[in-house]
Backbone atoms as SQL, in Angstrom:
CREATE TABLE atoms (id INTEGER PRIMARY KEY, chain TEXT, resi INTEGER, resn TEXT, atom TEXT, x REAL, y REAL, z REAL);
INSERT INTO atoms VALUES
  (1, 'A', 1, 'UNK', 'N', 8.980, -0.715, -2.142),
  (2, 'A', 1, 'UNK', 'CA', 9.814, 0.367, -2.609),
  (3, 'A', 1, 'UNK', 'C', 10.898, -0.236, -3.480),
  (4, 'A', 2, 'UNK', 'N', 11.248, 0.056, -4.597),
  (5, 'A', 2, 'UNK', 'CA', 11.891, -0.038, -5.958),
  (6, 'A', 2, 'UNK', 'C', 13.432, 0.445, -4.874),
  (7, 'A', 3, 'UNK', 'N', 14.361, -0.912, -5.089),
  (8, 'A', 3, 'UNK', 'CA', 15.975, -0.111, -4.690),
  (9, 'A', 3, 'UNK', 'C', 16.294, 0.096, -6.197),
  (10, 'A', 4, 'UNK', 'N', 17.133, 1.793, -6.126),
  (11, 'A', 4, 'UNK', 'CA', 17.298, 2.272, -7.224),
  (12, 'A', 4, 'UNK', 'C', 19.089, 1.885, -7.998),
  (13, 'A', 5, 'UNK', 'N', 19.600, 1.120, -6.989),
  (14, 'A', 5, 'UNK', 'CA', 20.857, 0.437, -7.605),
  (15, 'A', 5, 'UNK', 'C', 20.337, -0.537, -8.160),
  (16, 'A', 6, 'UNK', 'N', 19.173, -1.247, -7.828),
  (17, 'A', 6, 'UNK', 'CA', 18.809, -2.565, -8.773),
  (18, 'A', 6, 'UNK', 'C', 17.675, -2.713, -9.411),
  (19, 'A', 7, 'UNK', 'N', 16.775, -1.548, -9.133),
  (20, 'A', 7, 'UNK', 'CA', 15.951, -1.697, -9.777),
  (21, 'A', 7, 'UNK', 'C', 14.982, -2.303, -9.872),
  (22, 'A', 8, 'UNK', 'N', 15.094, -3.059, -8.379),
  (23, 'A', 8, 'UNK', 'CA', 13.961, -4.687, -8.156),
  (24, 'A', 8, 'UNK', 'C', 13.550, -3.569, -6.420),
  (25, 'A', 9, 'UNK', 'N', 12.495, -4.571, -5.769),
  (26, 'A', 9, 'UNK', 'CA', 12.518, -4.323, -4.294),
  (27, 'A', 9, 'UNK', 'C', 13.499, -5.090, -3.858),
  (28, 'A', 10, 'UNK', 'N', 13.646, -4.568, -2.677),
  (29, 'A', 10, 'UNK', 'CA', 14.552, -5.143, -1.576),
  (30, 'A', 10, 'UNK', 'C', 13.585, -6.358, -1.248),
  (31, 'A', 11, 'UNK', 'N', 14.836, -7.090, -0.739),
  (32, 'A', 11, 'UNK', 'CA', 14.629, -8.706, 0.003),
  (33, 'A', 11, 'UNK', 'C', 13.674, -8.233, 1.172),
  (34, 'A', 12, 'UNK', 'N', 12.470, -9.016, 1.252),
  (35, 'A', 12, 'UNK', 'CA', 11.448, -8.878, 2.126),
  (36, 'A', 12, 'UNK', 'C', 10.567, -7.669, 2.473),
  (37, 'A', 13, 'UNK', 'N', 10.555, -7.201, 1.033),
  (38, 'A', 13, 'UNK', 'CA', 9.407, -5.785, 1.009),
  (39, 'A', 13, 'UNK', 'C', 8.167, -6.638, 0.614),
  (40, 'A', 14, 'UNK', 'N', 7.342, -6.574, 1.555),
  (41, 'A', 14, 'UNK', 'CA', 6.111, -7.408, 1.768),
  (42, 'A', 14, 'UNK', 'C', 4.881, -6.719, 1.068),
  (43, 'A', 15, 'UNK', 'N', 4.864, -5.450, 0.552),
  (44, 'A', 15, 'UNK', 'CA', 4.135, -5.138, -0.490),
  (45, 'A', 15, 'UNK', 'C', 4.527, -4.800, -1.841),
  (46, 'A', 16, 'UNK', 'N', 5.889, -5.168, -2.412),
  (47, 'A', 16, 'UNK', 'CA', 6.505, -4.956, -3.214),
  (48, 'A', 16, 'UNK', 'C', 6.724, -6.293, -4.289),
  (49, 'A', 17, 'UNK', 'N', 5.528, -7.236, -4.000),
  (50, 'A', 17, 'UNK', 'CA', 5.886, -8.717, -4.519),
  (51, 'A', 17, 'UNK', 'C', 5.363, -8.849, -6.019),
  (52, 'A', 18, 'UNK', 'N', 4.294, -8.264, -6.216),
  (53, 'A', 18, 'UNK', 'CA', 3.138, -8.237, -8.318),
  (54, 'A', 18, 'UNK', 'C', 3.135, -7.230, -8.425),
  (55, 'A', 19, 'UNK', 'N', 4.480, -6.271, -8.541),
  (56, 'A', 19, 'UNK', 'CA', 4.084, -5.261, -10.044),
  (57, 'A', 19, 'UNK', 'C', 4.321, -5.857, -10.749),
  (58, 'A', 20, 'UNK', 'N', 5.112, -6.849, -11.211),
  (59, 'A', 20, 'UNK', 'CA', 4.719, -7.472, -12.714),
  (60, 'A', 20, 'UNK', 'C', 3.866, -8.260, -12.992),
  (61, 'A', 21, 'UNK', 'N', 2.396, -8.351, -12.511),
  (62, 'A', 21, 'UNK', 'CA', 1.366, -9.169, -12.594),
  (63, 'A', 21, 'UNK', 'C', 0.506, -8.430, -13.312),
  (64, 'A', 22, 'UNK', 'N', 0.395, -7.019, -13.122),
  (65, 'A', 22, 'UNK', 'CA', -0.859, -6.027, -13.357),
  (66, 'A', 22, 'UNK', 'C', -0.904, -4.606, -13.506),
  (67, 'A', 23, 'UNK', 'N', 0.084, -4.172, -13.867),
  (68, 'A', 23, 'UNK', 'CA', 0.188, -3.114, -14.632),
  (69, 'A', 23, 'UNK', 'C', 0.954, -2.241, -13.950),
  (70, 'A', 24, 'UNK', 'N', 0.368, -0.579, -13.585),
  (71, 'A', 24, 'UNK', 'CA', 1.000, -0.219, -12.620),
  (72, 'A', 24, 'UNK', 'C', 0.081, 0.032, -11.585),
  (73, 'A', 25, 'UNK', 'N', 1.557, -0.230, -10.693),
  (74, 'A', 25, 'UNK', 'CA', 0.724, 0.015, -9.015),
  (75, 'A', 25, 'UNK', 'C', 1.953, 1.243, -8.414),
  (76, 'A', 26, 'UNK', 'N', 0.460, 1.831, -7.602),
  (77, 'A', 26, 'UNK', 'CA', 1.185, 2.923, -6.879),
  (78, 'A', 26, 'UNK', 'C', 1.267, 2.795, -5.280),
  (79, 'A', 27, 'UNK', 'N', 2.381, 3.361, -4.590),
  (80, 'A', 27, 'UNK', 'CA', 3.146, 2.991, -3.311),
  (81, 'A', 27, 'UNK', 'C', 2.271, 4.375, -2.795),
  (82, 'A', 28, 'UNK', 'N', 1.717, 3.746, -1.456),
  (83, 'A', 28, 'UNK', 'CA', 1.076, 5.207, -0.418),
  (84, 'A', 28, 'UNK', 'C', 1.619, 4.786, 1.208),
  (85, 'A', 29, 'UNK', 'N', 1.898, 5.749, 1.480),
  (86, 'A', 29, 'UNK', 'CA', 2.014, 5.547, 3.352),
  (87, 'A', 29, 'UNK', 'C', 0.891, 6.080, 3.830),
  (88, 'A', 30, 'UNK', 'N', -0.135, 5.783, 4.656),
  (89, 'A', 30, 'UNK', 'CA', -1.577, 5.803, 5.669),
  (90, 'A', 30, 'UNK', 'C', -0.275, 5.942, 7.042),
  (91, 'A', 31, 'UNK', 'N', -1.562, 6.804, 7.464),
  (92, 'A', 31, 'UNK', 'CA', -1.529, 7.630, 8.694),
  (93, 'A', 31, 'UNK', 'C', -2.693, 6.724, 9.788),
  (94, 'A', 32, 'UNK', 'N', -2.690, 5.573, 10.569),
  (95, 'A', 32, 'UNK', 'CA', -3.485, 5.233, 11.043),
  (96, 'A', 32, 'UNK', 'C', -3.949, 5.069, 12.494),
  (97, 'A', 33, 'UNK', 'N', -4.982, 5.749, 12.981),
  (98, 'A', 33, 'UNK', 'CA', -5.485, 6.098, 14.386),
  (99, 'A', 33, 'UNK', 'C', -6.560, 4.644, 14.323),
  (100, 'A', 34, 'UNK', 'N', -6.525, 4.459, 16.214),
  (101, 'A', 34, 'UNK', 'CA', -6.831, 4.042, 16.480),
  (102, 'A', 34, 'UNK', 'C', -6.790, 2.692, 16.702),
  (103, 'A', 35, 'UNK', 'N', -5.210, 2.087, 16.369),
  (104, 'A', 35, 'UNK', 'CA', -5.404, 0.388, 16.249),
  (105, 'A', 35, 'UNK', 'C', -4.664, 0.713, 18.252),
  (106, 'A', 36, 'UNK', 'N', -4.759, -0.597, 18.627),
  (107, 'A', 36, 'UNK', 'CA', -4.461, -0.833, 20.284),
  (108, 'A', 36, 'UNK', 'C', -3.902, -1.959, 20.234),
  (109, 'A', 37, 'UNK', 'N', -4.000, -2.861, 19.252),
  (110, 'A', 37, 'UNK', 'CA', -2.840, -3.814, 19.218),
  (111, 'A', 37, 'UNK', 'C', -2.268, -4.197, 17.732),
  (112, 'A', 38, 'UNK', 'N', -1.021, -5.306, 17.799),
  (113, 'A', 38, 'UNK', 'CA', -0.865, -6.171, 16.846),
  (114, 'A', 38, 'UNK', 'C', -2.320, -6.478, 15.803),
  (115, 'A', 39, 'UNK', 'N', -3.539, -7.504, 16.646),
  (116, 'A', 39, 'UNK', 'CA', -3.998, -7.553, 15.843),
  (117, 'A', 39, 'UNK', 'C', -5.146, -6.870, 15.553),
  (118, 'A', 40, 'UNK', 'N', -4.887, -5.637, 15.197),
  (119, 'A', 40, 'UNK', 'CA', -6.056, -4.574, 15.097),
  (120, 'A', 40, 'UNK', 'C', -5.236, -4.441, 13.355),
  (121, 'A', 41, 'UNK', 'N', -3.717, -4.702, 13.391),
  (122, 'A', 41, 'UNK', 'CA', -2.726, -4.274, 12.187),
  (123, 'A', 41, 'UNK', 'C', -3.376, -5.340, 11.458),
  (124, 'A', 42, 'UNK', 'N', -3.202, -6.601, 11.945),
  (125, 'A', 42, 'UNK', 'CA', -3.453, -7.845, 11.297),
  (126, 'A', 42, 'UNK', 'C', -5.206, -7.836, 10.501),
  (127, 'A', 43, 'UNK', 'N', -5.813, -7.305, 11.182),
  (128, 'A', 43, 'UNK', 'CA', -7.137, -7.341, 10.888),
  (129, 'A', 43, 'UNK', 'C', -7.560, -5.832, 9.681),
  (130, 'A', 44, 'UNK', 'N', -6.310, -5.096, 9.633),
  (131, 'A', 44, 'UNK', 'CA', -6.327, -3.782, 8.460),
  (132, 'A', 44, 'UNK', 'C', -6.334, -4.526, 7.273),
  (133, 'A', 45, 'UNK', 'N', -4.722, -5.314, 7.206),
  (134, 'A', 45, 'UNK', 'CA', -3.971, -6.037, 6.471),
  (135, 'A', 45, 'UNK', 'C', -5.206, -6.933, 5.234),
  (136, 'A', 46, 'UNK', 'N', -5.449, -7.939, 6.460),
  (137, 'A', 46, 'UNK', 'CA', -6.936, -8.654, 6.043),
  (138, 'A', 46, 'UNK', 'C', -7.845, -8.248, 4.854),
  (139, 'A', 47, 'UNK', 'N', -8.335, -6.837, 5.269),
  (140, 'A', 47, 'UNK', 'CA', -9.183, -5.785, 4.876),
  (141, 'A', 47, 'UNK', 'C', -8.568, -5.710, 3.329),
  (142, 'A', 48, 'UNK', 'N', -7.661, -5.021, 3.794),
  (143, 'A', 48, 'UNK', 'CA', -7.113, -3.628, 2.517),
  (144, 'A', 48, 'UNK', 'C', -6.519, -5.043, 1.604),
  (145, 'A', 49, 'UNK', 'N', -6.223, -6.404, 1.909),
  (146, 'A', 49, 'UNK', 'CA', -6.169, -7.559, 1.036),
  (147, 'A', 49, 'UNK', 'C', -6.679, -8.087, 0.533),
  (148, 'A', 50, 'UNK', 'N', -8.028, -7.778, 0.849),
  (149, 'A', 50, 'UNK', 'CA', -9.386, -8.202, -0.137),
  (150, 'A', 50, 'UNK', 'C', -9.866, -7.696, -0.782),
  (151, 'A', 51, 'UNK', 'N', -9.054, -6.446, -0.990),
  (152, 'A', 51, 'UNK', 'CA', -9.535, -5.842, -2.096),
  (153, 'A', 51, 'UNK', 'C', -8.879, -6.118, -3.246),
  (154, 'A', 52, 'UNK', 'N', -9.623, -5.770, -4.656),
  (155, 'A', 52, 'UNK', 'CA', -8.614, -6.840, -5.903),
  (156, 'A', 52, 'UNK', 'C', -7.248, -6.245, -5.970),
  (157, 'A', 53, 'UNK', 'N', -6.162, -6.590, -6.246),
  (158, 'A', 53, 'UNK', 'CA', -4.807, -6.071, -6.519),
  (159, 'A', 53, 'UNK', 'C', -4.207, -5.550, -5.684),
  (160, 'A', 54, 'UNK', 'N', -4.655, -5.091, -4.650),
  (161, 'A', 54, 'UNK', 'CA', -4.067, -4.180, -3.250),
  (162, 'A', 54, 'UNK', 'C', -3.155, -5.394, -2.270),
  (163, 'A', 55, 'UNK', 'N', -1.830, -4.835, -1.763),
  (164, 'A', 55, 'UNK', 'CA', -0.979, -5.628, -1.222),
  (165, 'A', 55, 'UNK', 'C', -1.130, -4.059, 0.425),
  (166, 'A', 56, 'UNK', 'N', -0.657, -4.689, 1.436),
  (167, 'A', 56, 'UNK', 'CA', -0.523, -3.801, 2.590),
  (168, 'A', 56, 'UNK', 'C', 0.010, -4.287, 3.477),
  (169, 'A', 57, 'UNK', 'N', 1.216, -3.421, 3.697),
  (170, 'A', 57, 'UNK', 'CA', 1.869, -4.061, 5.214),
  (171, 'A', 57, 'UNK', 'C', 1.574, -2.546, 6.024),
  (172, 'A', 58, 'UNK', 'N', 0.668, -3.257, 7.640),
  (173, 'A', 58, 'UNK', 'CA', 0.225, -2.427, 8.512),
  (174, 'A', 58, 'UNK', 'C', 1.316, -2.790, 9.439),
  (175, 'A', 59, 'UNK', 'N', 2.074, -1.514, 10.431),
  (176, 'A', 59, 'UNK', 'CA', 2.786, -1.899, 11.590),
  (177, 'A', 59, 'UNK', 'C', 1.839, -0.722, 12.769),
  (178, 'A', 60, 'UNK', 'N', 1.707, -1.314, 13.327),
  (179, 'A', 60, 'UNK', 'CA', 1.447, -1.257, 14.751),
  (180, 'A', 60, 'UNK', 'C', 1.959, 0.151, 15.714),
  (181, 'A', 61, 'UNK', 'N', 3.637, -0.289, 15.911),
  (182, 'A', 61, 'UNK', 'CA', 4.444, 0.717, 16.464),
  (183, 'A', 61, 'UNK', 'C', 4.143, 1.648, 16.026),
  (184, 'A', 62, 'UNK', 'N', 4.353, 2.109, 14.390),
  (185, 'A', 62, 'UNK', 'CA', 4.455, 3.361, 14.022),
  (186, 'A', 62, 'UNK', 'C', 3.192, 3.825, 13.771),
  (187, 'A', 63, 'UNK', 'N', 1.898, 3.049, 14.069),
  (188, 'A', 63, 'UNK', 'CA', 0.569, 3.506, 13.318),
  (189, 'A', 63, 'UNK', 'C', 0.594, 3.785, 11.589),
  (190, 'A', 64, 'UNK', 'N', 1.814, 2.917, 10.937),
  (191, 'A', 64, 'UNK', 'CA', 1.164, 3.004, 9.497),
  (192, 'A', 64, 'UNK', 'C', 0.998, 2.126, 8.525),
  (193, 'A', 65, 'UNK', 'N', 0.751, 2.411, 7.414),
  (194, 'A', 65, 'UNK', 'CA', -0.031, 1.412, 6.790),
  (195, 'A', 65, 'UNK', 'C', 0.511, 1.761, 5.315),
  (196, 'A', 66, 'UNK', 'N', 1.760, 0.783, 4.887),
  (197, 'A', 66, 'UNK', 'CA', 1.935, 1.098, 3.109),
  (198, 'A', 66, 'UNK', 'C', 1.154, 0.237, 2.139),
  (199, 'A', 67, 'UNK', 'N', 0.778, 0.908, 1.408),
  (200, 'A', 67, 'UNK', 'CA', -0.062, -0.110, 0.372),
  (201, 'A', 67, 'UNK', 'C', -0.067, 0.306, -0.639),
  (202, 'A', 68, 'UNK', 'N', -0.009, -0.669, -1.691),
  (203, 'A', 68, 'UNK', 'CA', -0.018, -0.953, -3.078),
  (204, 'A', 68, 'UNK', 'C', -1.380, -0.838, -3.712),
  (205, 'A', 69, 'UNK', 'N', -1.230, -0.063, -4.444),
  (206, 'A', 69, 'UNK', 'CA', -3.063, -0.294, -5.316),
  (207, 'A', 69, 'UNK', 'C', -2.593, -0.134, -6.708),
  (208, 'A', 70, 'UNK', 'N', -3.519, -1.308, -7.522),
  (209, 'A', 70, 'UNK', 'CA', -3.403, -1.455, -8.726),
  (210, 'A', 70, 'UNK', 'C', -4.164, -0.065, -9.382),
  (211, 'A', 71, 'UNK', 'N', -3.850, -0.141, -10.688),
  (212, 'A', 71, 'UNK', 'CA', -4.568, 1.354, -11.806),
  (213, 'A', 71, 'UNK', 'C', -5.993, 1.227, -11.455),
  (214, 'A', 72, 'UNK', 'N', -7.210, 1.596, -10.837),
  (215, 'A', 72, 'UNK', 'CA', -8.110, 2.428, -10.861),
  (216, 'A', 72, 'UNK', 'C', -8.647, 1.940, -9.895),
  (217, 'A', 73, 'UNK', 'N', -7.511, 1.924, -8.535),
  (218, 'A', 73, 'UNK', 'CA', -8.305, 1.695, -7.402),
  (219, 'A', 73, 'UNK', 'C', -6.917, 3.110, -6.811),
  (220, 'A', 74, 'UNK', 'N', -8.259, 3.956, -6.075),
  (221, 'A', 74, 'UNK', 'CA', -7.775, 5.314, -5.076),
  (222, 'A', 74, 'UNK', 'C', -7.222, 4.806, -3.594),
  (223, 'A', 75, 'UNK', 'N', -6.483, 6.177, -3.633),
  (224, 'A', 75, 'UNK', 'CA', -6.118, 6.271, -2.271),
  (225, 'A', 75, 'UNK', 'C', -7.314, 6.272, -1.178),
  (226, 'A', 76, 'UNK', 'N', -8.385, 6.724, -1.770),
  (227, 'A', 76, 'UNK', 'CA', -9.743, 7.314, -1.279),
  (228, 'A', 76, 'UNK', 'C', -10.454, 5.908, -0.921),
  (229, 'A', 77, 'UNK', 'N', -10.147, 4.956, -1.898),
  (230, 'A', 77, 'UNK', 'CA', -10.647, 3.341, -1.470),
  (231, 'A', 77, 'UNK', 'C', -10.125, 3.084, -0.406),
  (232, 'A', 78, 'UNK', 'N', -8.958, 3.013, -0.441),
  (233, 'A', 78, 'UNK', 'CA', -8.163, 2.062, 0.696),
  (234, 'A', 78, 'UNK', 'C', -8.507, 2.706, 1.742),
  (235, 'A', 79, 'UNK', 'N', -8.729, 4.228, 1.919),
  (236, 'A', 79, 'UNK', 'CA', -9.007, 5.116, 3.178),
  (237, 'A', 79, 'UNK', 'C', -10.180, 4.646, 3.875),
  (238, 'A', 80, 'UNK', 'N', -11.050, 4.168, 2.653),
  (239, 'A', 80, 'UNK', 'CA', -12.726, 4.179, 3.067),
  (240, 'A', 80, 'UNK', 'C', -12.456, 2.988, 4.105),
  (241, 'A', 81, 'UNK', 'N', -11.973, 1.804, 2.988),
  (242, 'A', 81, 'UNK', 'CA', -11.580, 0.500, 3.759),
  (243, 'A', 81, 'UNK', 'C', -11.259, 0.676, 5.167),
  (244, 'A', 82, 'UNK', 'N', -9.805, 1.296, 5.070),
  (245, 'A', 82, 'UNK', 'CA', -9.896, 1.349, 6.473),
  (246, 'A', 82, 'UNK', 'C', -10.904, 1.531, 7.447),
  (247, 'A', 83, 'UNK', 'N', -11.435, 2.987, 7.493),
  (248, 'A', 83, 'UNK', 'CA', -12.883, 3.638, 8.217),
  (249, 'A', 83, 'UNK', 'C', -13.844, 2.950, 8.137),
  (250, 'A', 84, 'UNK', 'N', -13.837, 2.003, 7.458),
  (251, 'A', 84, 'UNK', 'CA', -14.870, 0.383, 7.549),
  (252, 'A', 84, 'UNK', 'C', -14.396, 0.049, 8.575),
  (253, 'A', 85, 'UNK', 'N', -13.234, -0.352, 8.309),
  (254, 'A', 85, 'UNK', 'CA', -13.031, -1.533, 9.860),
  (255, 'A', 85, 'UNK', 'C', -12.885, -1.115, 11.027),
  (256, 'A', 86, 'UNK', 'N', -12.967, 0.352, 10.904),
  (257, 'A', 86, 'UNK', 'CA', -13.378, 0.930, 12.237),
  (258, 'A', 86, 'UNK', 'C', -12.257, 2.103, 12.428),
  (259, 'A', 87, 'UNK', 'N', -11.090, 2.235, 11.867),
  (260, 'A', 87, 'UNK', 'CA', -10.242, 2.763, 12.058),
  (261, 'A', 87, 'UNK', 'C', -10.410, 4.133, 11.604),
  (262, 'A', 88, 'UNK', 'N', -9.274, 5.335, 11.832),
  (263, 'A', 88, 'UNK', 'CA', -9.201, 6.399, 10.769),
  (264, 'A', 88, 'UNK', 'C', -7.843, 6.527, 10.060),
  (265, 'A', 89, 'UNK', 'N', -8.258, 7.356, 9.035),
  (266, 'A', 89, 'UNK', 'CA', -6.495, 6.635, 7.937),
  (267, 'A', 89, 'UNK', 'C', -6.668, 8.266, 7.674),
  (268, 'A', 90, 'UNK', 'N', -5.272, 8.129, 7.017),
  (269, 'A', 90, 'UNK', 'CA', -5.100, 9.726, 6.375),
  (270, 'A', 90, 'UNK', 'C', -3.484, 9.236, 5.609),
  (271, 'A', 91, 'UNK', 'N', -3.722, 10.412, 4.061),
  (272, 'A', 91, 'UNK', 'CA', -1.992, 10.089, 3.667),
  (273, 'A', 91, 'UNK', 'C', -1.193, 10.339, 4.559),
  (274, 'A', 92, 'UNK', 'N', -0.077, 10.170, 4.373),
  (275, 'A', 92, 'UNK', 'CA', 1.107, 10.704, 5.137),
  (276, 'A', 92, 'UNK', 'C', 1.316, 12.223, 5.067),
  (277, 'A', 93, 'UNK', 'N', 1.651, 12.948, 5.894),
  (278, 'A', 93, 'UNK', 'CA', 1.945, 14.429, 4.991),
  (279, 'A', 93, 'UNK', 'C', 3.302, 14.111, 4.735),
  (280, 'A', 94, 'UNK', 'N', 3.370, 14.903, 3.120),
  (281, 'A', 94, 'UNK', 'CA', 4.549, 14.829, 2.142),
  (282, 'A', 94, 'UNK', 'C', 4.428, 14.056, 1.317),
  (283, 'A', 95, 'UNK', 'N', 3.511, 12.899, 1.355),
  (284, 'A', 95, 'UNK', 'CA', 3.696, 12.158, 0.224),
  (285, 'A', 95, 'UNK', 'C', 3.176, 12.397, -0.743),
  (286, 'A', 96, 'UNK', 'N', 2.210, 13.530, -0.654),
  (287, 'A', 96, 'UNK', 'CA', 1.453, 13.617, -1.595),
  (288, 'A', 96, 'UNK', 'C', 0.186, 13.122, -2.218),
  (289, 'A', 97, 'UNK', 'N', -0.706, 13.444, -2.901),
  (290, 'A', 97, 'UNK', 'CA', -1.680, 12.363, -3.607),
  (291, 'A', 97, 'UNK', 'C', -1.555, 11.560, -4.104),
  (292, 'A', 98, 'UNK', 'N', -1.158, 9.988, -3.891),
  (293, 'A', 98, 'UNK', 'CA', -1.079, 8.967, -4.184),
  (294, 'A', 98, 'UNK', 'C', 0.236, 9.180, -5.169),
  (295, 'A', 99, 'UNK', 'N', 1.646, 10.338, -4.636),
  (296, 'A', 99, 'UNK', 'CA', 2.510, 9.759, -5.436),
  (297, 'A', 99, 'UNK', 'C', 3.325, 8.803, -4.402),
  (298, 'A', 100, 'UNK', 'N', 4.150, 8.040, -5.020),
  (299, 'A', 100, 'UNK', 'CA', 5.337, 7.735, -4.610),
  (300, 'A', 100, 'UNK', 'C', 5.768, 6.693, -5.563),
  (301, 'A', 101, 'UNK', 'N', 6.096, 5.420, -5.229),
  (302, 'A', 101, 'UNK', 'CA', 6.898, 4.363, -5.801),
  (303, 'A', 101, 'UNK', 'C', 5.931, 3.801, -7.058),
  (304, 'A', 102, 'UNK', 'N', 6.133, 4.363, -8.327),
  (305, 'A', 102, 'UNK', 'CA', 4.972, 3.681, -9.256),
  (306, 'A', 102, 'UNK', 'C', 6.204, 2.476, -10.032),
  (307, 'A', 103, 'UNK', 'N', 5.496, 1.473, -10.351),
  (308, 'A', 103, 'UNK', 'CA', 6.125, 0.529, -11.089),
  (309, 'A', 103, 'UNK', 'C', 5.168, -0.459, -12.670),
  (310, 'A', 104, 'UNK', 'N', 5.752, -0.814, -13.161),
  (311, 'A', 104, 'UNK', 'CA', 5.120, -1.276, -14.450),
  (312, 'A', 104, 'UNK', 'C', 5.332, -2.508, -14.523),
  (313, 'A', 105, 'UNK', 'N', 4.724, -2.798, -15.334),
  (314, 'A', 105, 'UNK', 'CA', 4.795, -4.278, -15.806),
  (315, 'A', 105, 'UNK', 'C', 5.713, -4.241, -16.783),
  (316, 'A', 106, 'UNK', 'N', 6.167, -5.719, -16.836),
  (317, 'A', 106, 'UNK', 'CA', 7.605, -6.177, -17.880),
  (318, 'A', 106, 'UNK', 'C', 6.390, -5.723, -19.257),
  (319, 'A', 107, 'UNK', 'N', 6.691, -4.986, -20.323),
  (320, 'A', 107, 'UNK', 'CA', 5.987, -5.492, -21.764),
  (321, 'A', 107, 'UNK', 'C', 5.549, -4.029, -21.814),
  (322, 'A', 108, 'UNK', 'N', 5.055, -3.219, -20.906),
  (323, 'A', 108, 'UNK', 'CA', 4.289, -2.121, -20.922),
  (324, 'A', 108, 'UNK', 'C', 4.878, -1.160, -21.403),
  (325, 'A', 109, 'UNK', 'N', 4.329, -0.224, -21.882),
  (326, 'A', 109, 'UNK', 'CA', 4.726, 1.150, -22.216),
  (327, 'A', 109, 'UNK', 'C', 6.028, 2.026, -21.211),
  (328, 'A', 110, 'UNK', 'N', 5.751, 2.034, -20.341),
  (329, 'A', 110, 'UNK', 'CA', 6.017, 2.281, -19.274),
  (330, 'A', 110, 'UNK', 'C', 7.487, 1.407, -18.817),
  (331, 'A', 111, 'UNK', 'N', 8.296, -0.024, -19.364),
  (332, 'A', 111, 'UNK', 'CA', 9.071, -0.700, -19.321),
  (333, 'A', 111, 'UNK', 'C', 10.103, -0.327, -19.684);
């Protein structure tokens, strides 16, 4: 998440590290059933990190899951991903269809 006094992420936003690597990426909160521990989060994380450009921090406590996806990878990917690894995902309600925190690259249109 973009702090809007500076314009950068905050110190230790763990999916907030290459928007300036790859264009724009868009910010989603997942709704996620079914993890029973720590590393059920750890093993999402894994997942939704192997996919190209996608960053994800999964917590546990709250059952959710924010993640970063580069331009022409869906919310609908990362969902599937999940429901691969066994889990079920859903947006957040309110956030909408894949809006929230979009960011650009230094050079871009969009800069």
């Amino acid at each position: 998440m973009t702090d809007p006094a500076s314009g950068s992420a905050p110190a230790g936003d763990p999916v907030a590290a290459r928007s300036e690597e790859g264009g724009v990426l868009t910010r989603v909160d997942l709704d996620v059933q079914g993890m029973t521990c720590a590393s059920c989060a750890m093993r999402i994380e894994r997942k939704l990190g192997r996919m190209p450009g996608v960053e994800a921090a999964v917590n546990y406590a709250t059952h959710r899951a924010r993640v970063r996806l580069p331009a022409g990878t869906s919310v609908e990917d990362a969902i599937r991903t999940i429901e691969r690894t066994g889990y079920r995902a859903s947006e957040r309600a309110g956030w909408g269809s894949g809006a929230a925190d979009v960011a650009s690259a230094p050079g871009s249109a969009a800069s």
